[in-house]
C-alpha atoms as an extended CHARMM CRD file, in Angstrom:
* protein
*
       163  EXT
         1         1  UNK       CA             -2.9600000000       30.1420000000      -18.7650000000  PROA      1               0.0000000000
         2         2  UNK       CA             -5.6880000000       28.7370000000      -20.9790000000  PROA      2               0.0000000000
         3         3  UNK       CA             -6.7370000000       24.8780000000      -19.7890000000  PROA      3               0.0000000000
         4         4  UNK       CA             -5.7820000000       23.8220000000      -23.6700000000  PROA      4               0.0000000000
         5         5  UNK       CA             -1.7800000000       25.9720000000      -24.2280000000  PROA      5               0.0000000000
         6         6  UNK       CA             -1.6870000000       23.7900000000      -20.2850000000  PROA      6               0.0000000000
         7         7  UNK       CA             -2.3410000000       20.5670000000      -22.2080000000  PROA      7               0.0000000000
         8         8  UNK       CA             -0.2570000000       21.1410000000      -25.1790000000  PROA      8               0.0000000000
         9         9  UNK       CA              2.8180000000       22.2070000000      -22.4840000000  PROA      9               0.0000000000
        10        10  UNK       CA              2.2450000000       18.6090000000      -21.0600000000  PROA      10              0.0000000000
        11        11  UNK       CA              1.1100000000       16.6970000000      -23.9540000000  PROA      11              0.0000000000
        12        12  UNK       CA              1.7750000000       14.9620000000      -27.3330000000  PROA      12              0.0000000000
        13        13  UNK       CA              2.4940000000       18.3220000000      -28.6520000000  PROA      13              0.0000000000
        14        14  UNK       CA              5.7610000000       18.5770000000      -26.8990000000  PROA      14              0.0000000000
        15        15  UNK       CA              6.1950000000       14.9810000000      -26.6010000000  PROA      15              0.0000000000
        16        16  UNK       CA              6.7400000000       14.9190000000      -30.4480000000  PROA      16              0.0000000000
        17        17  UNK       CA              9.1640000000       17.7170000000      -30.9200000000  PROA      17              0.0000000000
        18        18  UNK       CA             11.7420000000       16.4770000000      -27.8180000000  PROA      18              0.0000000000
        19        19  UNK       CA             11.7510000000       13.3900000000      -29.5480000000  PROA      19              0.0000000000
        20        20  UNK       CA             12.4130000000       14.8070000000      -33.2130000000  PROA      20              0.0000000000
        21        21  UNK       CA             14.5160000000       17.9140000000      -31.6910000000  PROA      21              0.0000000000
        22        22  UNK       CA             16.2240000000       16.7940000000      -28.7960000000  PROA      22              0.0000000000
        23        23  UNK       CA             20.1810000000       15.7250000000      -29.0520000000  PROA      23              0.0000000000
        24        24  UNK       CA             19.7070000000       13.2520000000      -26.0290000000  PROA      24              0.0000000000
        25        25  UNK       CA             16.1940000000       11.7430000000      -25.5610000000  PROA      25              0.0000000000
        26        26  UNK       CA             17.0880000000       10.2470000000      -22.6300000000  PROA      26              0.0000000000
        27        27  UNK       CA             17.7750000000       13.3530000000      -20.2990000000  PROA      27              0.0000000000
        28        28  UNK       CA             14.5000000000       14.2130000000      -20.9980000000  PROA      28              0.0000000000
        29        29  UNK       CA             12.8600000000       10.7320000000      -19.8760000000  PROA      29              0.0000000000
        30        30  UNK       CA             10.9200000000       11.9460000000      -16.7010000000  PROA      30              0.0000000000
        31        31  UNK       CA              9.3120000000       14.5400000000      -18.6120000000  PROA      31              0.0000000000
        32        32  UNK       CA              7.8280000000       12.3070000000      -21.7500000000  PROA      32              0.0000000000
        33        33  UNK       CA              6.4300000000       10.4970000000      -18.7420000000  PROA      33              0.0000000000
        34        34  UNK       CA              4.7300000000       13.0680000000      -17.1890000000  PROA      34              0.0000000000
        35        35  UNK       CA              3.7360000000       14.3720000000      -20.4240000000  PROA      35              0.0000000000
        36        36  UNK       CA              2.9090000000       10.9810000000      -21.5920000000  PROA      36              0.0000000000
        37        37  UNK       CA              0.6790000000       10.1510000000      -18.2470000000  PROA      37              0.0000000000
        38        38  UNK       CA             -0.8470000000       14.1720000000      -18.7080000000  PROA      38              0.0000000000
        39        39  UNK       CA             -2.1730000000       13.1910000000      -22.0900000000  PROA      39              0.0000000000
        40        40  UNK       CA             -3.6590000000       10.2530000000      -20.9630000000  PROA      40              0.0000000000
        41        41  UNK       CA             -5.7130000000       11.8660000000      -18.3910000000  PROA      41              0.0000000000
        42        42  UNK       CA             -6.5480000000       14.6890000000      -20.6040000000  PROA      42              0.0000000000
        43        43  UNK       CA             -7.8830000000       12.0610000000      -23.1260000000  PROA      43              0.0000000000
        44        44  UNK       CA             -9.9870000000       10.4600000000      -20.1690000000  PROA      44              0.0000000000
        45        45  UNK       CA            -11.1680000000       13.3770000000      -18.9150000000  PROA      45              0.0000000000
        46        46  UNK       CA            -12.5970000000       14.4640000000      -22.9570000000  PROA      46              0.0000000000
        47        47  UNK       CA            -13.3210000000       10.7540000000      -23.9390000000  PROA      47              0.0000000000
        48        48  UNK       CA            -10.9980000000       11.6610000000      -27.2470000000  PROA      48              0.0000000000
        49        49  UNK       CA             -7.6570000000       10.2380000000      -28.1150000000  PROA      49              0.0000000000
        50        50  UNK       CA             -8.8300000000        6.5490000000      -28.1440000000  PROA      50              0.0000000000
        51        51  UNK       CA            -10.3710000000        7.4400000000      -25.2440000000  PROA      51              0.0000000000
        52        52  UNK       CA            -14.4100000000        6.2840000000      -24.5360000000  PROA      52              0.0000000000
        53        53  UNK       CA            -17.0730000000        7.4090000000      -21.9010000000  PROA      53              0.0000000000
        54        54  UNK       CA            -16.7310000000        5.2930000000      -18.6550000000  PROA      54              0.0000000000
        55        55  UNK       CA            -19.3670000000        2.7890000000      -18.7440000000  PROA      55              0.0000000000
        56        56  UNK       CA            -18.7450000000        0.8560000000      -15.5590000000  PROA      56              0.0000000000
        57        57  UNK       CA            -17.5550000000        0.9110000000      -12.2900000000  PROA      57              0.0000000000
        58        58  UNK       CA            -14.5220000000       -0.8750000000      -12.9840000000  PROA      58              0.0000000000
        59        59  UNK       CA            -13.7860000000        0.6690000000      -16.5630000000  PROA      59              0.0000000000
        60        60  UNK       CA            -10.0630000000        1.0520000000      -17.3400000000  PROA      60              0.0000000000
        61        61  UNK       CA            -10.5060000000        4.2070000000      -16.8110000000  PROA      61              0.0000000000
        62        62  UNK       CA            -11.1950000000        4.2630000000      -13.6240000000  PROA      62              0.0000000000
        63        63  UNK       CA             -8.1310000000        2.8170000000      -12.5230000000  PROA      63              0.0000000000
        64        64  UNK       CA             -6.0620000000        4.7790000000      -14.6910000000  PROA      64              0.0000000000
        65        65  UNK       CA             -6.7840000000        7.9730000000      -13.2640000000  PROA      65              0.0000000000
        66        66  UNK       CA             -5.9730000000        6.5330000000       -9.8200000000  PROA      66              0.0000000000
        67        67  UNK       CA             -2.7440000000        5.8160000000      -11.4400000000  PROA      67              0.0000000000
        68        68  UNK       CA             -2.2370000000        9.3090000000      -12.2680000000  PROA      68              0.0000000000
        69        69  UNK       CA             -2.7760000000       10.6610000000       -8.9700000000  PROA      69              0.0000000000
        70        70  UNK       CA             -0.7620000000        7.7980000000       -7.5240000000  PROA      70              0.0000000000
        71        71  UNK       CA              2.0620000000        9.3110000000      -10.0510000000  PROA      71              0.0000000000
        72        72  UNK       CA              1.3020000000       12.8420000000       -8.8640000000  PROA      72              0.0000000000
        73        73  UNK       CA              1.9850000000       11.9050000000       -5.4750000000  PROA      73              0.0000000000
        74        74  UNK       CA              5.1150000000       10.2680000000       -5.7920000000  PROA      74              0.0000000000
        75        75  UNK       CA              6.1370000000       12.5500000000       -7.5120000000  PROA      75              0.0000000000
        76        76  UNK       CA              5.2030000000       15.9710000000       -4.7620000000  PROA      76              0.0000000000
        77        77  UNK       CA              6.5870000000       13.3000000000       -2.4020000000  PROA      77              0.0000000000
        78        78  UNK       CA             10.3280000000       13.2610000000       -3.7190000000  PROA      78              0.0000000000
        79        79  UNK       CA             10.2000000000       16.8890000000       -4.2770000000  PROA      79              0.0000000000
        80        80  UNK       CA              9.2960000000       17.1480000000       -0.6400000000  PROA      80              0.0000000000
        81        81  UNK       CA             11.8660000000       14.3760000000        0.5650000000  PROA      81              0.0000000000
        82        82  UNK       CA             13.9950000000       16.5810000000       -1.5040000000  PROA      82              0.0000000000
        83        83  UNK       CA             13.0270000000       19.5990000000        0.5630000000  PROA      83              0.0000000000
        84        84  UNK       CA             12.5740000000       21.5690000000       -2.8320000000  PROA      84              0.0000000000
        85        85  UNK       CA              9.2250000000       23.1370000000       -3.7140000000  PROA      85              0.0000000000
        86        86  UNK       CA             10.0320000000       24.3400000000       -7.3290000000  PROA      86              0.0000000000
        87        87  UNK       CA             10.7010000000       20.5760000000       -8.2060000000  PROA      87              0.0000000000
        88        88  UNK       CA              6.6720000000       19.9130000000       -8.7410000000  PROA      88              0.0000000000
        89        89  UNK       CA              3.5810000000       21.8550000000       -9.8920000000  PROA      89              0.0000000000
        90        90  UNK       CA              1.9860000000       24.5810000000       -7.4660000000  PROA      90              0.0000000000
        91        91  UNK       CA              0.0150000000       22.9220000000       -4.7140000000  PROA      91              0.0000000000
        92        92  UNK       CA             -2.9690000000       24.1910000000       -6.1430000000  PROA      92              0.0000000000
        93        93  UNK       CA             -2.8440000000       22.3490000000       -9.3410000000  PROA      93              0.0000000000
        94        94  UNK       CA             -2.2180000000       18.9270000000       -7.1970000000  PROA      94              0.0000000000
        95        95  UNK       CA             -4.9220000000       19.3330000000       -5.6140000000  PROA      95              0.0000000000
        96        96  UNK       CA             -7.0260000000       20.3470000000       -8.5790000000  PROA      96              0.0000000000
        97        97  UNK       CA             -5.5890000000       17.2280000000      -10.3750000000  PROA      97              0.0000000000
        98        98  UNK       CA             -5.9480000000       15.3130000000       -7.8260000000  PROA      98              0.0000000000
        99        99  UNK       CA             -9.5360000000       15.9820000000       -7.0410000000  PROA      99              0.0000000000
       100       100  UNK       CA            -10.5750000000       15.8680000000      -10.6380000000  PROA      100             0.0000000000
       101       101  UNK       CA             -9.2150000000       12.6170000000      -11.4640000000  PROA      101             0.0000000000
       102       102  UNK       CA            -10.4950000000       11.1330000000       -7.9630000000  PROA      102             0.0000000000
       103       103  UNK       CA            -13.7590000000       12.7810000000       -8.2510000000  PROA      103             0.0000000000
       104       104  UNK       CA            -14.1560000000       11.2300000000      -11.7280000000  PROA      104             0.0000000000
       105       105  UNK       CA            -13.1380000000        7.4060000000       -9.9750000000  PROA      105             0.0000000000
       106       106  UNK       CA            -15.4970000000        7.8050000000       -7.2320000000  PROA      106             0.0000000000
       107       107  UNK       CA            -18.6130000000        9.4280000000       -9.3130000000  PROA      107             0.0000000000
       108       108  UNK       CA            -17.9820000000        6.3120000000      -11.0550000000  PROA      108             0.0000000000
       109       109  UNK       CA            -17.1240000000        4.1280000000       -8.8420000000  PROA      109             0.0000000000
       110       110  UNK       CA            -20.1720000000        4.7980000000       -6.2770000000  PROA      110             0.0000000000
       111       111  UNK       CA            -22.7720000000        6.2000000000       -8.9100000000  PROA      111             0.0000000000
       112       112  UNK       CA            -22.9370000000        4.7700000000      -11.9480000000  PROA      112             0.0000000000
       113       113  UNK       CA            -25.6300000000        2.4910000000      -12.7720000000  PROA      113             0.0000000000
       114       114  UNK       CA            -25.1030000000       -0.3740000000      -14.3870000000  PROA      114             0.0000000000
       115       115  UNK       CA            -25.2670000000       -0.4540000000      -18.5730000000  PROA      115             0.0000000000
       116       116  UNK       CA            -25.0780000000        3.6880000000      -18.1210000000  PROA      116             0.0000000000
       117       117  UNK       CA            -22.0240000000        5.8670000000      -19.1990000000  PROA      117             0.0000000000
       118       118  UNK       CA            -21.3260000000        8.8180000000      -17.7080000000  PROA      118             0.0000000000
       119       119  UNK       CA            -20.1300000000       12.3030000000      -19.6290000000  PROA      119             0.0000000000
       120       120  UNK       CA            -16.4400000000       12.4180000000      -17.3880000000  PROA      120             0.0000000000
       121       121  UNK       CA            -15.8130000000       15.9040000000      -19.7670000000  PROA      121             0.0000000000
       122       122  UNK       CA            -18.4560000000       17.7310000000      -18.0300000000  PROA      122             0.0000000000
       123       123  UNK       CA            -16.6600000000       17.8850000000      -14.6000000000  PROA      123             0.0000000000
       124       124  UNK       CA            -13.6370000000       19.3730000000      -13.4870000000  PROA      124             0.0000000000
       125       125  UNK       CA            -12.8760000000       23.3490000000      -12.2080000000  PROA      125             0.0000000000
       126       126  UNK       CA            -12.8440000000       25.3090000000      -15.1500000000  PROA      126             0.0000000000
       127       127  UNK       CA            -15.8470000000       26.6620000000      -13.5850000000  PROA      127             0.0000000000
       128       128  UNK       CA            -14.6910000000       29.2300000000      -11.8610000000  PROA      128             0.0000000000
       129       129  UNK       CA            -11.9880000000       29.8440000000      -14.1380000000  PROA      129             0.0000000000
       130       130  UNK       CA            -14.7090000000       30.5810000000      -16.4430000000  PROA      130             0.0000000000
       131       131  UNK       CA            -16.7630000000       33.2510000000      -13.8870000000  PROA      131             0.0000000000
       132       132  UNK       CA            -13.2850000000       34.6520000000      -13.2480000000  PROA      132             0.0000000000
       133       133  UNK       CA            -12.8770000000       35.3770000000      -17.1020000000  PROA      133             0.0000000000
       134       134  UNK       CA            -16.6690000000       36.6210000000      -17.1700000000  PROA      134             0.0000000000
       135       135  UNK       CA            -15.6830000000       39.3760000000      -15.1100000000  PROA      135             0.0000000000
       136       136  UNK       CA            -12.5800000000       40.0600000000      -16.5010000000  PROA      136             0.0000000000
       137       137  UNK       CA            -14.1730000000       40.5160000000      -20.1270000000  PROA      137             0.0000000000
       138       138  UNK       CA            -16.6050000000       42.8030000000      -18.6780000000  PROA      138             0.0000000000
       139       139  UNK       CA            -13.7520000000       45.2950000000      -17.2810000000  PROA      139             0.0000000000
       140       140  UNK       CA             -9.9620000000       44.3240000000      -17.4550000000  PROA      140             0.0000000000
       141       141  UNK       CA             -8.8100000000       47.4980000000      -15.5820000000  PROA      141             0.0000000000
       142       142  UNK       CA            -10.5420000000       46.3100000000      -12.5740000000  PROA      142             0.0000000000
       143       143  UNK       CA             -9.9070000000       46.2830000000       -8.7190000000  PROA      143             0.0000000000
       144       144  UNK       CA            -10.4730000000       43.9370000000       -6.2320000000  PROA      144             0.0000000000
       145       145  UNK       CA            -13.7650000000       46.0720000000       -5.1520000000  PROA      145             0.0000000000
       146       146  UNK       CA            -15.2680000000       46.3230000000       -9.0160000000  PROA      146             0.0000000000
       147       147  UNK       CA            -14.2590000000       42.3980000000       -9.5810000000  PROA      147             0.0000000000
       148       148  UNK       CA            -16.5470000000       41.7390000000       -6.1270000000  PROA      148             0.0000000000
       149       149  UNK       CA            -19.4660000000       43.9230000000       -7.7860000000  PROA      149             0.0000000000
       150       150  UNK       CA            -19.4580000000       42.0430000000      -11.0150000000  PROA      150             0.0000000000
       151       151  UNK       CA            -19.1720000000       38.5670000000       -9.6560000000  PROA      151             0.0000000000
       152       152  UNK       CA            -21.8490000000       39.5390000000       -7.0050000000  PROA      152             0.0000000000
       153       153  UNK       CA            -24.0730000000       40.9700000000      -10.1480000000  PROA      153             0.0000000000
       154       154  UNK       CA            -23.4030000000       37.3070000000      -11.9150000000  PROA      154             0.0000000000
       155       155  UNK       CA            -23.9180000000       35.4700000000       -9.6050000000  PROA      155             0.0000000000
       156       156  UNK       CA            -27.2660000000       36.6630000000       -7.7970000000  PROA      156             0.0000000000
       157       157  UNK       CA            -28.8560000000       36.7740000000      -11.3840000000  PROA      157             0.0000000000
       158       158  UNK       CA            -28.3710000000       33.2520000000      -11.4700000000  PROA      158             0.0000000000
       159       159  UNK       CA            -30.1150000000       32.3610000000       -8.2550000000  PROA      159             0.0000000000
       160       160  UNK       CA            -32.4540000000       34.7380000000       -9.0880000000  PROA      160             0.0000000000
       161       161  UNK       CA            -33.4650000000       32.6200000000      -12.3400000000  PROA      161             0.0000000000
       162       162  UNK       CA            -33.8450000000       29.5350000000      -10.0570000000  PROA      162             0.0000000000
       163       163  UNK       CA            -37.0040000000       28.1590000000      -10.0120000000  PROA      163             0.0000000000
């Protein structure tokens, strides 16, 4: 799934039409939360949606995405307590949004100069979602074995153009 149909699943988007669609707001309570505390971070993370560069080490901001992990992780935890996996995201995408929002705090946080802002949209791991997708566009019948070629082929062309 693209990074933006993920943010519209978990944002205002669907925020708005549970609101305007649903018979009962309230059994769906938890998940305007989530998708309310998603949108938030998504807005942090791209400086839009009232949303500015961090320009300190104790921005809002800063302590808002702690907030969201802190939410993430009560969250996994009564899933667990629950002893019921398919009651919380993949473990993967905690620990991407985990790391992401933390990584942004601590850059911050730790390496920030004073009367600088920092860029928080150009982190993250879309990365290597991105490579993956490279590869994919270059042959979408692939195996395993031709996927390893083209990555390899990527890849060492880029070290190659290091200075």
């Amino acid at each position: 799934m693209r990074v933006g149909l993920a943010c519209r699943v978990f944002g205002d988007s669907m925020t708005k039409c549970i609101t305007h669609y649903a018979s009962s707001v309230d059994v769906y309570a938890s998940y305007i939360l989530l998708a309310k505390k998603t949108n938030r971070f998504v807005g942090i993370r791209t400086a839009k949606k009232g949303c500015v560069n961090i320009n300190s080490s104790t921005h809002t901001h800063v302590y808002e995405l702690f907030d969201f992990v802190k939410f993430h992780h009560m969250w996994r935890e009564q899933s667990l307590a629950l002893d019921n996996r398919w009651l919380y995201l993949p473990e993967s995408t905690y620990e991407d949004l985990c790391w992401t929002a933390i990584g942004t705090a601590l850059i911050a946080m730790t390496h920030l100069p004073e009367g600088e802002t920092m860029a928080q949209s150009r982190g993250g791991s879309d990365h290597l979602e991105e490579s993956f997708c490279m590869a994919k566009n270059k042959n979408s019948c692939a195996t395993a074995l031709d996927t390893n070629a083209i990555m390899a082929r990527n890849f060492s062309a880029s070290f190659i153009s290091l200075p």
